[in-house]
C-alpha positions in Angstrom: 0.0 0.0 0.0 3.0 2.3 0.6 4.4 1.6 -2.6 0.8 2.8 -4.3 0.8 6.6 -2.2 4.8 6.7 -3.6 3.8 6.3 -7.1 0.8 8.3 -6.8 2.5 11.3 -5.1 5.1 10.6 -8.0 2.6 10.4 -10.9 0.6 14.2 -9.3 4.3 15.7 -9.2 4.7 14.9 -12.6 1.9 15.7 -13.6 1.4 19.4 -11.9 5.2 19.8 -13.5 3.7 19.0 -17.0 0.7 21.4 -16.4 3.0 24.1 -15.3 5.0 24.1 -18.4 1.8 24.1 -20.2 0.4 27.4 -18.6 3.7 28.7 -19.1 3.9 27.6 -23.1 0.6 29.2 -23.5 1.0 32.4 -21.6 4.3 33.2 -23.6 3.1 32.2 -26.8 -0.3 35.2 -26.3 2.1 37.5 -25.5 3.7 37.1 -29.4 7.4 35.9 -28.2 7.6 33.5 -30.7 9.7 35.3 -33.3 8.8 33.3 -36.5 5.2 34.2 -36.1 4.2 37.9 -37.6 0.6 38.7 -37.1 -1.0 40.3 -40.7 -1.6 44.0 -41.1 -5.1 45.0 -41.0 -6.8 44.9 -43.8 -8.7 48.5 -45.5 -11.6 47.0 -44.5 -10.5 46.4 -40.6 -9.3 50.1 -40.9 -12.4 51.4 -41.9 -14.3 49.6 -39.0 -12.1 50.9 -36.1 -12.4 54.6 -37.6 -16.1 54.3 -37.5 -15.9 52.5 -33.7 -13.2 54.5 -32.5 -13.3 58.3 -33.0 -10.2 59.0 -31.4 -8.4 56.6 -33.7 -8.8 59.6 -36.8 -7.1 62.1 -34.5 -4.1 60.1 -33.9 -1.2 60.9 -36.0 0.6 58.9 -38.7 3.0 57.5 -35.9 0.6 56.5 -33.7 -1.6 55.0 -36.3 0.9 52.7 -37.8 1.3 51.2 -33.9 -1.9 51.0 -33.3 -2.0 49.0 -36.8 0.4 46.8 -35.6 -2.3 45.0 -33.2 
């Protein structure tokens, strides 16, 4: 019976270890880090909807525009 709680405890280390790595992989990877991945430029069409929903957006100026484009 010992031998079963050693492998158990063993198996949910393991396992929480895995899970960690996991949350970790996936956190990084929404933050963009992964360097062979560019995200595409919006399209006219996305442009065109955030000027209507954003007013603020047609104030901005060229500089802040393109960063804003850049998602």
């Amino acid at each position: 019976m010992e031998i079963l709680i050693k492998i158990a405890t063993f198996f949910l280390l393991i396992s929480f270890f895995v899970y960690l790595l996991y949350v970790i992989y996936y956190t990084l990877d929404l933050f963009f880090l992964n360097p062979f991945e560019r995200i595409p430029t919006l399209s006219d069409s996305e442009k065109r909807l955030i000027a209507l929903n954003l007013p603020f957006y047609l104030t901005l100026n060229t500089r802040l525009k393109k960063r804003f484009e850049k998602r």
